[in-house]
C-alpha positions as CSV (number, residue, x, y, z in Angstrom):
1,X,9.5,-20.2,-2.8
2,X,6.9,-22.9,-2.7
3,X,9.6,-25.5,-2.9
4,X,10.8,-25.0,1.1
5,X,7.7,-24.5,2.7
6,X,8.1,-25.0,6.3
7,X,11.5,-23.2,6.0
8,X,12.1,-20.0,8.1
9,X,11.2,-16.7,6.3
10,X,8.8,-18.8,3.7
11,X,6.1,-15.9,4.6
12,X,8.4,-13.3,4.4
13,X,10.0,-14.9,0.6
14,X,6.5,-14.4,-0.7
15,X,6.8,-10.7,-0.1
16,X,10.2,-9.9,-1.7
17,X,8.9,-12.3,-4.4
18,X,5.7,-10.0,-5.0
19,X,8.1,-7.3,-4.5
20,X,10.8,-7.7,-6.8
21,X,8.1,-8.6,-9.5
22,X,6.7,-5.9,-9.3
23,X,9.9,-3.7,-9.5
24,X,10.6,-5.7,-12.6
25,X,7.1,-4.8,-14.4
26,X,5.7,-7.8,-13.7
27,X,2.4,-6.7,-11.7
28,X,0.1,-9.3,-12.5
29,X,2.9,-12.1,-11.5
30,X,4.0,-10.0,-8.1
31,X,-0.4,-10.6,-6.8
32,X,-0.1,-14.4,-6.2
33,X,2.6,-14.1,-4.1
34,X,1.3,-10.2,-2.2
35,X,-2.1,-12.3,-2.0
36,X,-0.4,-15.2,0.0
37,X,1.2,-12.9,2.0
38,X,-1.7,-10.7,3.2
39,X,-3.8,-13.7,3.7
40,X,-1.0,-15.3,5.9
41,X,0.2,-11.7,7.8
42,X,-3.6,-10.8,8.5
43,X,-4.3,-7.9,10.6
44,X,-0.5,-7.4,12.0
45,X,1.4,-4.4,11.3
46,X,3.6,-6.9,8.9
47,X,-0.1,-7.2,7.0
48,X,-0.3,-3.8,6.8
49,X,2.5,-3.5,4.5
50,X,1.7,-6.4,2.5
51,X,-1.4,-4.7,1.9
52,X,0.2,-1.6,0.2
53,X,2.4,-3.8,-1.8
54,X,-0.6,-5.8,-3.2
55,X,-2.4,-2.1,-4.0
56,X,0.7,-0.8,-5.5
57,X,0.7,-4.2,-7.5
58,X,-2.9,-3.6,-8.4
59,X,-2.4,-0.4,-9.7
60,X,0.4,-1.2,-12.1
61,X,-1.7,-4.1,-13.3
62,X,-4.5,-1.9,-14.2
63,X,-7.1,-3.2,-11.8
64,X,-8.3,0.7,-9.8
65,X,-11.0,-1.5,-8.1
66,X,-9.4,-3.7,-6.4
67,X,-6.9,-1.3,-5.8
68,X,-9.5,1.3,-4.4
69,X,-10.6,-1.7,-2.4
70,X,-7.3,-2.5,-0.6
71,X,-6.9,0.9,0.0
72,X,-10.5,1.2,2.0
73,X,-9.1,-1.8,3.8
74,X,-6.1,-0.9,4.7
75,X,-8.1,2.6,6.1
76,X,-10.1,0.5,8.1
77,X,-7.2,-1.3,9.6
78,X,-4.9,1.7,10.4
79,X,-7.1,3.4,12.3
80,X,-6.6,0.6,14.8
81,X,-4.3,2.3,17.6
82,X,-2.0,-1.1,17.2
83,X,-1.7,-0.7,13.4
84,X,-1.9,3.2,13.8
85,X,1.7,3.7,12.7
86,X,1.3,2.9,8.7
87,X,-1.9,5.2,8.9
88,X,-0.4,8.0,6.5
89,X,1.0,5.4,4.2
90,X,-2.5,3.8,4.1
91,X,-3.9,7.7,3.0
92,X,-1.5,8.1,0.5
93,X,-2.1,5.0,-0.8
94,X,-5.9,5.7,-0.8
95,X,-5.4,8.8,-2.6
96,X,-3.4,7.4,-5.3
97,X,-5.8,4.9,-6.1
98,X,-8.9,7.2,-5.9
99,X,-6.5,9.1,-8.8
100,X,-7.0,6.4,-10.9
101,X,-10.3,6.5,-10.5
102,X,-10.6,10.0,-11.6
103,X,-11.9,10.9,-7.7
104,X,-9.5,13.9,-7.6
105,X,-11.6,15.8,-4.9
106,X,-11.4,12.6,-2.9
107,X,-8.2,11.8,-3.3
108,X,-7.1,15.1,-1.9
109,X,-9.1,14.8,1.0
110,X,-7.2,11.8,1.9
111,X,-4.0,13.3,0.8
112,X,-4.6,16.1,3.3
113,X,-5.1,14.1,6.0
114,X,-1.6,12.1,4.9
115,X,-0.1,15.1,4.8
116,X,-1.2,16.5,8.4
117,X,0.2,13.0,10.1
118,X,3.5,13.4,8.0
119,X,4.1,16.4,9.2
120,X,4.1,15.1,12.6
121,X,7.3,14.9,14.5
122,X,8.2,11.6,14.0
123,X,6.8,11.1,11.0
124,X,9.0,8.7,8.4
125,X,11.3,11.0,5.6
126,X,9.9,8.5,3.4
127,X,6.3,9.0,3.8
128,X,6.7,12.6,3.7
129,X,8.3,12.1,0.7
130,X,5.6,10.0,-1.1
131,X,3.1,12.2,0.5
132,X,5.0,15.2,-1.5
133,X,4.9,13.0,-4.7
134,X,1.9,12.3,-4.5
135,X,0.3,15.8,-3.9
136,X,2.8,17.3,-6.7
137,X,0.6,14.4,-9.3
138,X,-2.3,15.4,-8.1
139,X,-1.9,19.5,-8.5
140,X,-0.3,18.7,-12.3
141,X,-3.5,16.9,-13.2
């Protein structure tokens, strides 16, 4: 990636990088590249979803704080009307990590606001679907 770096889609090749890392259980190698990334994407919707790769990334590496972190950021920043549209991903992302921080009566708080915007007409099959996940986890625990 670093080789090309005025190339089209360098930004981008830093997210599939972090990406594919992490599919491949490799969390701590997918942050330098999800790092880049959300430093580079900033406050854009594009940002957005770096930012839920690098907590997902967090998580499998073990680090809940900065995980918990990222997720309180990326609730600040969907709850901006222009960035509105990742908003239940960002809550079911916040509930997860508060999960691994043992905030169970947190996390569902979030989770029920996810799962009142994924209900929405609208609403991604994907995100109700992680939303479902995630509230199935939770009620086993």
């Amino acid at each position: 990636v670093d080789r090309y770096p005025g190339a089209k889609g360098y930004l981008k090749a830093h997210l599939h990088l972090g990406v594919a890392r992490l599919e491949m259980k490799q969390a701590e190698r997918a942050l330098a590249p999800l790092k880049y990334y959300v430093n580079a994407a900033g406050k854009t919707p594009d940002g957005v979803i770096g930012r839920l790769e690098l907590g997902r990334a967090y998580l499998a590496a073990g680090k809940k704080h900065e995980a918990l972190l990222t997720a309180m950021e990326l609730d600040r920043l969907t709850k901006l009307k222009s960035l509105g549209a990742r908003r239940a991903d960002a809550l079911v992302f916040k509930s997860r990590a508060l999960m691994a921080l043992n905030r169970d009566s947190e996390a569902r708080l979030a989770l029920d606001a996810a799962s009142k915007l994924a209900s929405e007409p609208g609403a991604e099959l994907a995100t109700r679907g992680r939303t479902a996940e995630t509230d199935l986890e939770l009620k086993l625990r």
